[in-house]
Steps between C-alpha positions, in 0.01 A plus 500: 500500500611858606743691280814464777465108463417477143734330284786677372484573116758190330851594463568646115880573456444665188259795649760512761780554263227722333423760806913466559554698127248719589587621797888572342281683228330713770772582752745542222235752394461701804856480575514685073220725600728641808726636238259742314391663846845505684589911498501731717382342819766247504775751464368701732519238730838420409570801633321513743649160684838675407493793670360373864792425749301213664364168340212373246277360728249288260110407613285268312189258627462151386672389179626856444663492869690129400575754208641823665744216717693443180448856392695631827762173491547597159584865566703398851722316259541734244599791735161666606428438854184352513269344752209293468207632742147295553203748474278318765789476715566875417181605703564291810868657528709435225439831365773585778755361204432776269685870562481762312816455310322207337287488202254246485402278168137403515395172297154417452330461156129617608702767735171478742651210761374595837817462683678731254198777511510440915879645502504756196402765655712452820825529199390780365436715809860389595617656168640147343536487139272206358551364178158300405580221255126388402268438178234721618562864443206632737543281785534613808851412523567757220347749661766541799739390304818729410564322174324231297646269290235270245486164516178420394398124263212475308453209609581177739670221425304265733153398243319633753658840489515518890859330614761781462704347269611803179434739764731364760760424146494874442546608826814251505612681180503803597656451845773361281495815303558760787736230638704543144465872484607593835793224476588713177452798604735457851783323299473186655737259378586136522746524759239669719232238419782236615496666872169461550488110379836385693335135484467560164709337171502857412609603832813243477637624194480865577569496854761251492855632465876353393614552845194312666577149283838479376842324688689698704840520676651120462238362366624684127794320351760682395867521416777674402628528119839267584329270669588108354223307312474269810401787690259633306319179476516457871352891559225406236423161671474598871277783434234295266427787321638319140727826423763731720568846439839619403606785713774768524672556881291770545163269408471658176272248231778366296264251356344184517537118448230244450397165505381557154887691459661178620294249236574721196894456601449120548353479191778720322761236649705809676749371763361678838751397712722800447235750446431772731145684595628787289551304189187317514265733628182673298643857554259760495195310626116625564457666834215641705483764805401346819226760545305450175221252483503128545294453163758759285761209582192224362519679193846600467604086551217435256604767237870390517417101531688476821403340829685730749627844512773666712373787737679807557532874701468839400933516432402157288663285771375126571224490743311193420392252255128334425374234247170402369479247843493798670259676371292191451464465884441852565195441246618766261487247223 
């Protein structure tokens, strides 16, 4: 029997479970190690990638190309342009991608890949910065290199030693890294992670405004301060929003009355047929500009234990109205 039809060793869950723990031990090892050789390279290459007015454009064979894709998605997101270019396809025309207002990350543990060593030279006779992100200090790849930064493992995780596994972890880690760094370093905040994830939940809640969800025009009940009971319950009822603002003439927020307004009174026994808006109205009630964001009204109803809140202008006039229904279907709760 040859060894590629011999019979496979039996199944043993427990070695499996085994060479699981160990491999955590080992990559959570390289991924420590990382921290006692990060220094001077990496901020170097911090800013390095900050000062060029073009993109990142990251290079990797193999498991450290599948690598350098998240590396540049990760930096695209996190506002560094960055591009993900295939060595091999590099030489046959892709190199065409590059300018010289890039800077291009190199990932490749050994840092001897053929495809990369076919196109170094070719970036640095066209004067673009490379930043060589490898374990092995006296590759090749260092050696044109502008800047190196260490990622080197003692050892693989794979029993063999020979799958990239706590290399490839590393590299991961410290793509992460310059990804944080830079991200730092520009200022980039939530609000501009939110633009570039518009499909995002993220993207909802900070890109999603007052104005863009709430009721508008006569779809917001509302009524005057001497209107009659019966008319405030029909205002409140045709509308469906379970409450009606209470406005001046000149659409000023007077207050508000509620479903929850009309129970208490109910309860109380009060005789409502003579009442007006004015006299049973919450006066004073919570308010929210139509321009801030859809999720500042999530909270504010959430805060205040309410399930809708009056929207108003800059002079504080009634502009709209939204309730948790709202912002349920516009998926910002």
């Amino acid at each position: 029997m040859t060894a590629s039809t011999a019979a496979a060793p039996a199944f043993n869950a427990q070695r499996a479970i085994d060479l699981a723990h160990e491999t955590f031990d080992i990559e959570a090892e390289a991924i420590q190690g990382l921290k006692a050789r990060v220094g001077h390279g990496f901020t170097r290459a911090v800013e390095a990638i900050l000062q060029i007015p073009g993109r990142v454009v990251v290079m990797g064979m193999g498991k450290s190309g599948h690598v350098g894709r998240k590396i540049a998605a990760t930096l695209a997101s996190t506002g560094t342009p960055a591009m993900f270019v295939h060595p091999g396809e590099a030489s046959h025309g892709d190199l065409g991608m590059v300018t010289t207002s890039d800077l291009v990350l190199m990932i490749s543990n050994s840092g001897e890949s053929q495809e990369v060593a076919a196109i170094l030279p070719v970036l640095k006779r066209l004067g673009i910065p490379l930043v060589a992100m490898t374990g092995n200090s006296q590759s090749t790849m260092v050696l044109h290199a502008t800047l190196w930064i260490d990622t080197a493992v003692s050892k693989e995780a794979c029993p063999l030693n020979l799958a990239p596994t706590a290399s490839t972890t590393a590299q991961l880690a410290m793509g992460d890294a310059l990804a944080v760094a830079l991200l730092d370093a520009r200022g980039f905040r939530a609000e501009d992670f939110a633009r570039s994830h518009p499909g995002g939940a993220l993207g909802r809640k900070l890109l999603t405004h007052v104005s863009d969800v709430m009721r508008s025009g006569d779809a917001v009940p509302r009524v005057l301060p001497g209107a009659n009971f019966s008319e405030l319950m029909r205002e409140m009822s045709s509308k469906g929003l379970g409450a009606t603002a209470v406005v001046s003439e000149a659409g000023d927020v007077l207050g508000i009355f509620t479903d929850g307004d009309l129970r208490r009174l109910v309860e109380q026994g009060a005789d409502l047929r003579c009442k007006t808006a004015a006299e049973v109205m919450h006066a004073a009630p919570c308010t929210i500009g139509a321009h801030a964001l859809a999720v500042d009204a999530a909270d504010l109803m959430e805060a205040r234990r309410i399930t809708s809140v009056l929207v108003v202008d800059e002079a504080g006039r009634l502009c709209g109205a939204v309730n948790s229904n709202d912002l349920m279907r516009a998926k910002v709760i």
